[in-house]
C-alpha positions in Angstrom: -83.8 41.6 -96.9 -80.4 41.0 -99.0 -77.5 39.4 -96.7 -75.8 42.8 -97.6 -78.4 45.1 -96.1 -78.5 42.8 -92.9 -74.6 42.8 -92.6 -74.2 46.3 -93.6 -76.2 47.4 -90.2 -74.7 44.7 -88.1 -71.1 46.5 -88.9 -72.6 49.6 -87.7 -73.8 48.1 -84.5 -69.7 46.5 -83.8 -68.6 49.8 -84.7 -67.2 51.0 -81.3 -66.7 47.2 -80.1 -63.2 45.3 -79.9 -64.9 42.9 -82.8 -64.9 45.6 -85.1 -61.9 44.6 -86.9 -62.1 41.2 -87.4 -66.1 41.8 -88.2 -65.3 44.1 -90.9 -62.4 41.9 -92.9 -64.8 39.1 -92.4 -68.1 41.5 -94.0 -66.1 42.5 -96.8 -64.8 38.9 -97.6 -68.7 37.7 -97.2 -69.6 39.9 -100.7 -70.0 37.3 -102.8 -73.4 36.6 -100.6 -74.5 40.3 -100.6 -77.4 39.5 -103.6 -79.0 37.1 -102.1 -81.8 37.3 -99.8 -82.2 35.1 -96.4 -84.5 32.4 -98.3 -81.4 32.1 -100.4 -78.4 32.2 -98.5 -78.1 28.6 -97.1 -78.1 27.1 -100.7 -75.2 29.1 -101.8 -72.4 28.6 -98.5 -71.2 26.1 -100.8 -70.3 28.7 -103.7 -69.3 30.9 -101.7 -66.7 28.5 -100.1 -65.5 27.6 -103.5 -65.1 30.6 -104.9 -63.7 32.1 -101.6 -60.2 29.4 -101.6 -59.4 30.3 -98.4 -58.5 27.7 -95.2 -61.2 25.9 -93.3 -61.0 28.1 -90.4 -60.9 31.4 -91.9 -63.7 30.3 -93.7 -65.7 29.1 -90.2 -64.8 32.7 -88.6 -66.5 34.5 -91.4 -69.5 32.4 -91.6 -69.8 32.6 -87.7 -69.8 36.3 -88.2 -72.6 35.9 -90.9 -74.5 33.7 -88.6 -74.3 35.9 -85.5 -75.3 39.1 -88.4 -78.4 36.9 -89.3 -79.3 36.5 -85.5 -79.0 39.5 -84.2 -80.9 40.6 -87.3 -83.8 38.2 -86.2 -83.5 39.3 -82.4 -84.3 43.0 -83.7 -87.3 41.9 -85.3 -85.9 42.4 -89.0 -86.2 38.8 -90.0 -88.4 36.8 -89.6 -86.4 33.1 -89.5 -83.0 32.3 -89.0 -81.4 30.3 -92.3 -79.2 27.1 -91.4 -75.8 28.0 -91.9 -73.3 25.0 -92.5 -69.6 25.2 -91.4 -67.0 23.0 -92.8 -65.4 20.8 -90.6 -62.7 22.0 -88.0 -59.3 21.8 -88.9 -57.0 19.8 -86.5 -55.5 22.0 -83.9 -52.4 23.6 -84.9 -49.5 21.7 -83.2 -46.6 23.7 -85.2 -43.4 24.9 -82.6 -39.6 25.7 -83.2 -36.7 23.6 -81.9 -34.1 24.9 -79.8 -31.8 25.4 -82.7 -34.1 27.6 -84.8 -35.1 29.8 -81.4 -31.5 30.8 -81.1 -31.2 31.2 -84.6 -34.6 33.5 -84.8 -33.1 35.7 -81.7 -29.9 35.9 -83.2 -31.2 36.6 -86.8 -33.3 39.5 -84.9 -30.6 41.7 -83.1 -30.6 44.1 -86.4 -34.4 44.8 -85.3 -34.5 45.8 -81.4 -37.8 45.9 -81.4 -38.9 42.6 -82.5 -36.1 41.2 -80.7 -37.2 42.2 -77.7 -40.8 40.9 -78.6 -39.8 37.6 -79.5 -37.8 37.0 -76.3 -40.8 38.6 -74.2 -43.0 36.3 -76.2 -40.8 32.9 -75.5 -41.0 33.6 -71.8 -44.7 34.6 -71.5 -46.4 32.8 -74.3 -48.7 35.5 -74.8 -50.4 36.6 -77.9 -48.6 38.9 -80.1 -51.2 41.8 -79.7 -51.0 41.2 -75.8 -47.0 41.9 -75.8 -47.5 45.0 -78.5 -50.2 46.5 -76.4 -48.2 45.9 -72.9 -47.6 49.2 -70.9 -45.1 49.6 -68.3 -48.3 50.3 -65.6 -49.6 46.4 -66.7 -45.6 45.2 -65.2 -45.5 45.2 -61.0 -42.0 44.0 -60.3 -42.5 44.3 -56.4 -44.8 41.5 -56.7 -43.0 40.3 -59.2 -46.1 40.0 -62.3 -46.3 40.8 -65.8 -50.7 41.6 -66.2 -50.9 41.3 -70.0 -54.8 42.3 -69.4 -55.5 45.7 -71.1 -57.4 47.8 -67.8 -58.8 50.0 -70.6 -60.4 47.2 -71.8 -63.5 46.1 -69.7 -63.7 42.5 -69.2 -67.2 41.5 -71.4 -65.1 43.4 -73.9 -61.8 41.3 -73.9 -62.1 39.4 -77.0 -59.0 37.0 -76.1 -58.1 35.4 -72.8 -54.4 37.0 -71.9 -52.4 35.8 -68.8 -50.8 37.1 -65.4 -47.1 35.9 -65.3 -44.8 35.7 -63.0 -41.8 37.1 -63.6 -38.7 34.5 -63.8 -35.2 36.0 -63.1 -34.8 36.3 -66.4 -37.7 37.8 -67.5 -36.9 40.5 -64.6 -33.8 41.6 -66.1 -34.9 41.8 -69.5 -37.7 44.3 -68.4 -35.2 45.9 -66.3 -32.8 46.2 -68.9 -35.6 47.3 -71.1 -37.0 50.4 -69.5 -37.6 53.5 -71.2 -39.8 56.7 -71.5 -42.1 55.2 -73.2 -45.4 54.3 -71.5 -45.0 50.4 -73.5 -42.7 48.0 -73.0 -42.1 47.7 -76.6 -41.6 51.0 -78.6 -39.8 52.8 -81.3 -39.0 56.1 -81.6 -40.8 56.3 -78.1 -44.3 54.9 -79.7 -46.0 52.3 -79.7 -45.0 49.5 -82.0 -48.1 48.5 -84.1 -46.6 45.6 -86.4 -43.3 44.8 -88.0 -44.1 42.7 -90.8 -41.5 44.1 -93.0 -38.6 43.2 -90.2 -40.3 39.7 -89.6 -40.1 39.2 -93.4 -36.2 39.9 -93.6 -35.6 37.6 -90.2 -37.5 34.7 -92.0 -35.4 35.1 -95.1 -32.5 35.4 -92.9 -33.1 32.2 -90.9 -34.7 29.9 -93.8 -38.1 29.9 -91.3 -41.4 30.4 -92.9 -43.7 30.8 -89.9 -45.7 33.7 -87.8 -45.0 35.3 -84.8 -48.2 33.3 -83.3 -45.4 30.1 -83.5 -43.9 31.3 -80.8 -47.0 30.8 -78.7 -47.3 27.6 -79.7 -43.7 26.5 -78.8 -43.8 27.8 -75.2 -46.7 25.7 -74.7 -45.1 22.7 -76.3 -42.1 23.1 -74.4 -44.2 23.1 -70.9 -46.3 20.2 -71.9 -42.9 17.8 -73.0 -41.8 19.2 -69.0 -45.0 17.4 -67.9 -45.9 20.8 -66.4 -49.7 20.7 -65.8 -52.3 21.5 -68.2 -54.1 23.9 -66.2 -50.9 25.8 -65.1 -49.9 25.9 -68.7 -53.9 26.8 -69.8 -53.2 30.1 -66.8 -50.4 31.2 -68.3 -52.1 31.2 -71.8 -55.0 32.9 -70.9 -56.9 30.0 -71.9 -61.1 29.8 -70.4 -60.9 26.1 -70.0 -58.0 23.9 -69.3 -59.8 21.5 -72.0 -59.0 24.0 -74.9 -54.8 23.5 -73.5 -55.4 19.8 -73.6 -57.4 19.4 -77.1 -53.4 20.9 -78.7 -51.1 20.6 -76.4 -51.3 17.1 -74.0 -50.3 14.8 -76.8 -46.7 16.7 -76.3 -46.8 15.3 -72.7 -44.6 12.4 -71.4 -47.1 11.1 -69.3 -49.8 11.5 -72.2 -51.8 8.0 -72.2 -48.9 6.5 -71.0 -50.7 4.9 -67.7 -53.6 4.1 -69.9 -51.6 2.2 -72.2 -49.3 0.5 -70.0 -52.5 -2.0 -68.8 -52.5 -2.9 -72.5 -50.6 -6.5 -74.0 -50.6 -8.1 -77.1 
């Protein structure tokens, strides 16, 4: 069989699963394999790489996608072996984060843009995922118990592609929902729909504050910020949504005051 034959029916069997859309960017950028044939495929990753320029880890996500293509290929019966595929090597773990300065200037830089402006403030007080915050509906946000459950209920849990947190509401979290209540069944909407993406009004608040980053830094920086508190890793790894506390500490304990400190403190010259 030819690698496009094998991903071409492997597409068809994400097709109603939350993988779909990754799966599919990541099919379509495999093409250049598509000729070959399983004997073949292991002998040109490195080709495919080359002529692909594209980071180390977006590179990895499509050639897990190929590799779990070839194996549930071979789990149906319609190969025979499962080719060796090599990955390149990880990246390092992305440590990026704003200052205190370039927050204010991102929320202030927003104000023409509602919408984001509410995400981005949402986003620096949950740490949540961008999608999470898009997606959250007013049903998801229990202020007599005081939590925000960024866990779509539509979406069973074998199906939930990304870990997403419960968080308690802080006071002022609390008043920015409050203040943010509308019709709409989301938190964030426009025109009384849901918002889908702003990249248009992200671009003109980067060019606006000098910033070249993605909404995804925001993430990043609340965790940074709780980890130079010294607030625990596995509170900070709940609040992320993270599956193990040792994902939190692989990016974020270096940012820690107490990070190796009692380790090195039995060390002298």
């Amino acid at each position: 069989m030819k690698i496009k034959d094998i991903l071409d029916k492997y597409e068809q069997h994400l097709c109603n699963t939350v993988s779909y859309g990754r799966a599919k960017v990541a099919i379509k950028n495999l093409s250049f394999l598509y000729p070959y044939e399983i004997n073949e495929v292991a002998k040109h990753i490195d080709k495919y790489v080359a002529k692909r320029n594209a980071s180390p880890g977006t590179i990895n996500r499509e050639l897990t996608v190929l590799q779990a293509g070839l194996r549930w290929s071979f789990k149906r019966g319609d190969i025979g072996f499962l080719p060796s595929i090599s990955r390149l090597p990880s990246p390092p773990p992305r440590s990026k984060f704003l200052t205190d300065p370039q927050v204010e200037a991102l929320k202030s830089a927003s104000l023409d843009y509602p919408h984001v402006h509410l995400f981005i403030r949402i986003a620096l007080m949950t740490g949540q995922r961008k999608e999470a915050i898009l997606s959250l509906r007013w049903d998801q946000v229990d202020f007599q118990a005081g939590l925000v459950d960024f866990n779509d209920p539509s979406i069973p849990m074998p199906h939930r592609r990304k870990g997403r947190g419960v968080v308690p509401m802080s006071n002022a979290l609390r008043t920015l929902l409050l203040q943010a209540r509308k019709d709409s069944p989301y938190v964030i909407s426009k025109a009384g729909k849901r918002v889908r993406d702003f990249r248009a009004a992200w671009s003109h608040i980067m060019d606006k504050t000098g910033l070249d980053i993605t909404p995804h830094i925001l993430r990043h920086t609340v965790a940074t910020q709780l980890a130079q508190k010294n607030v625990p890793m596995p509170q900070i790894a709940r609040l992320l949504g993270h599956s193990s506390t040792a994902i939190t500490e692989r990016v974020y304990a270096k940012f820690s005051p107490d990070f190796c400190r009692q380790a090195v403190a039995h060390l002298n010259a």
